[in-house]
C-alpha positions in Angstrom: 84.9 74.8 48.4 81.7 76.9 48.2 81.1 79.8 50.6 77.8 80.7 51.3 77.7 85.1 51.5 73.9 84.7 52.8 75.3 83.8 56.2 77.9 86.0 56.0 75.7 88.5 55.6 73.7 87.4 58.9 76.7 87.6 60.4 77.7 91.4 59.4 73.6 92.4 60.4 74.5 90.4 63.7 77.4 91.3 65.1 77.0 95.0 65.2 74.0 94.5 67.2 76.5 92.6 69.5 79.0 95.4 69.8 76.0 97.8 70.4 74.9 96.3 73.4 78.3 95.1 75.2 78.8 99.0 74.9 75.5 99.6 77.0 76.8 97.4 79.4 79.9 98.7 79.7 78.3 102.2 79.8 75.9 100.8 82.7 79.0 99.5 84.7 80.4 102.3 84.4 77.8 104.9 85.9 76.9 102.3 88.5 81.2 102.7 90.0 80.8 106.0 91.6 84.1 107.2 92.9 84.4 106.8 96.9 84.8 110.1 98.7 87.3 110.9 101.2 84.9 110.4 104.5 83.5 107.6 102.7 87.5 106.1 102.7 87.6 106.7 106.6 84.6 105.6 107.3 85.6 102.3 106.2 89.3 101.9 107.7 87.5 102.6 111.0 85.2 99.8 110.2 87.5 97.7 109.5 89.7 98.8 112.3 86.5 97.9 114.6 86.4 94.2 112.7 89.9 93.6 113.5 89.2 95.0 117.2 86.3 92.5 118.0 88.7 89.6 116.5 91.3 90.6 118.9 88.7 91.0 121.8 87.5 87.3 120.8 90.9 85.8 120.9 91.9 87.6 124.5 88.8 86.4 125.9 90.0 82.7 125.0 93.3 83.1 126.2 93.4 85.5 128.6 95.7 88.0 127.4 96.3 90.2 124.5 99.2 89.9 122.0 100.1 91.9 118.8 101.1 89.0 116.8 98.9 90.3 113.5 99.5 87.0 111.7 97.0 85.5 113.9 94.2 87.3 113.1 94.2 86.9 109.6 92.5 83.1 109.8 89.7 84.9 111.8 89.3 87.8 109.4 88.2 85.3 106.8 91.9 84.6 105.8 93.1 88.1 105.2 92.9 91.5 106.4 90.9 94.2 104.9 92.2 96.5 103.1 92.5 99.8 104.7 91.8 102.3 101.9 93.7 105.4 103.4 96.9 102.9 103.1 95.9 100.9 100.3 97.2 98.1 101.9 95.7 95.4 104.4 98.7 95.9 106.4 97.3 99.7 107.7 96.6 98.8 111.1 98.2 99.6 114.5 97.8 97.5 117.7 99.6 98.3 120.7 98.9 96.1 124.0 99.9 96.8 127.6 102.8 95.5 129.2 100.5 93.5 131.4 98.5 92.1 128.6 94.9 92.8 129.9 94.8 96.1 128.0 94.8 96.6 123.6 94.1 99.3 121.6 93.3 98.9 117.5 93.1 101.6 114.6 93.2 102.3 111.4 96.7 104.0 110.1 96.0 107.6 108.5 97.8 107.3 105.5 98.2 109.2 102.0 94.6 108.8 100.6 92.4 110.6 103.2 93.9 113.6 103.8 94.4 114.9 107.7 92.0 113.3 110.0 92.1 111.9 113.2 91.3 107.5 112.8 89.1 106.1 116.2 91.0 103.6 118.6 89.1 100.9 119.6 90.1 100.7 123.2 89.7 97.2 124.7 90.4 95.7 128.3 90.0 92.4 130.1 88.2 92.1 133.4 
């Protein structure tokens, strides 16, 4: 068995140059993943409080009436609900409807990860 050193050798000049610039990139990811500030996290939940609120709009206007059945909106959202980042989970939503059915209301949860602050309700009524 002969072993050739020359392309060892290649290999040792090589690889460092390798290791060099998978650093850089991590270095690059890094810097470009700012951390997400508070308002930034509410911000959010109420937008994707108002995404879940048009859903629910679009499916009253089919049927007539408003229900709080949150499995069904998942299919519209896509196939899952967004994450609501003062929760951290997707399930950090509240609906309530009327007793009559022709009135909803959506909005984010508060939860642990934003502090004190008051979430908008998406108010929405059939005609």
């Amino acid at each position: 068995m002969r072993i050739t050193f020359v392309g060892f050798g290649a290999m040792l000049t090589i690889l460092p140059c390798f290791c060099f610039l998978a650093a850089a990139q991590d270095k690059g990811a890094a810097a470009s993943k700012s951390p997400i500030s508070v308002k930034d996290m509410r911000r959010l939940a109420d937008k994707n409080a108002r995404s879940l609120a048009t859903v629910v709009q679009g499916r009253a206007v089919a049927t007539g009436a408003y229900d709080n059945n949150m499995g069904l909106y998942a299919k519209d959202l896509g196939g899952k609900y967004p994450v609501n980042p003062c929760t951290g989970t997707s399930t950090g939503y509240t609906m309530t409807v009327s007793e009559d059915k022709r009135s909803s209301a959506v909005s984010a949860s508060v939860g642990i990860n934003c502090g004190k602050w008051t979430p908008k309700v998406y108010r929405l009524k059939l005609k």
